[in-house]
C-alpha positions in Angstrom: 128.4 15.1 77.7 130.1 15.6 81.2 132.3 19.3 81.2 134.6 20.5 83.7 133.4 23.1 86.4 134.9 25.9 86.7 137.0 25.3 90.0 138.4 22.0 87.6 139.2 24.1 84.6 141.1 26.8 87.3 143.1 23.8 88.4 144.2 22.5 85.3 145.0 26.1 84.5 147.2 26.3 87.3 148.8 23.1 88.0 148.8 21.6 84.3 146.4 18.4 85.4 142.9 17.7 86.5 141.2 14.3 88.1 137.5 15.7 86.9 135.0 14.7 89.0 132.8 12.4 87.1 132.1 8.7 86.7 131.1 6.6 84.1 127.1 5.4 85.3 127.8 1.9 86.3 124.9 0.9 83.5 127.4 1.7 80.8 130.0 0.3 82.6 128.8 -2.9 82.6 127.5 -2.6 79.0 131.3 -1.5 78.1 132.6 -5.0 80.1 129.8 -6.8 78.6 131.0 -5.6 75.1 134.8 -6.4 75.9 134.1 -10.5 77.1 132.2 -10.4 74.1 135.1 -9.3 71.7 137.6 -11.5 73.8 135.8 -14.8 73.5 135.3 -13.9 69.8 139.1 -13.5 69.2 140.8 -16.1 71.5 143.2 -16.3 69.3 144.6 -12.9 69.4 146.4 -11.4 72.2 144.7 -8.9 74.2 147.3 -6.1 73.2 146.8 -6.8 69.5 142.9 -5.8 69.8 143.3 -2.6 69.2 140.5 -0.8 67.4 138.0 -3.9 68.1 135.1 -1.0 68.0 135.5 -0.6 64.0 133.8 -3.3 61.3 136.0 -6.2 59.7 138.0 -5.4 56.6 139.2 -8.9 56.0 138.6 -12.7 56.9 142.0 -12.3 59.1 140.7 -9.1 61.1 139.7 -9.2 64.5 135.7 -9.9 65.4 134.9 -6.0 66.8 132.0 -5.1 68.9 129.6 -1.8 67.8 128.7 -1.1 71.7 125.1 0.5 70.8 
């Protein structure tokens, strides 16, 4: 798990905010996209702000088709 230097913690500290200075590794960014085309073409019937907690199982033949990103 990424953590904030110290020079990033003394920022926040100071001015309230903090951009860290970390990336998600393109690999799971893609995988993350991957998962989210997958969830859209699986709900096309549901508008994209409705989706919200897609990552947790179906409760219900009316819920929304999730994705488990593994």
């Amino acid at each position: 798990m990424a953590r904030l230097a110290e020079t990033e913690i003394d920022y926040y500290q100071e001015h309230g905010y903090v951009v860290p200075n970390y990336r998600v590794p393109d690999t799971l960014l893609a995988r993350m996209r991957d998962a989210l085309d997958e969830v859209l073409v699986a709900n096309p019937n549901v508008r994209t702000e409705q989706l919200a907690g897609i990552m947790t199982p179906k409760s219900g033949p009316g819920d929304t088709v999730g994705h488990q990103l593994t």
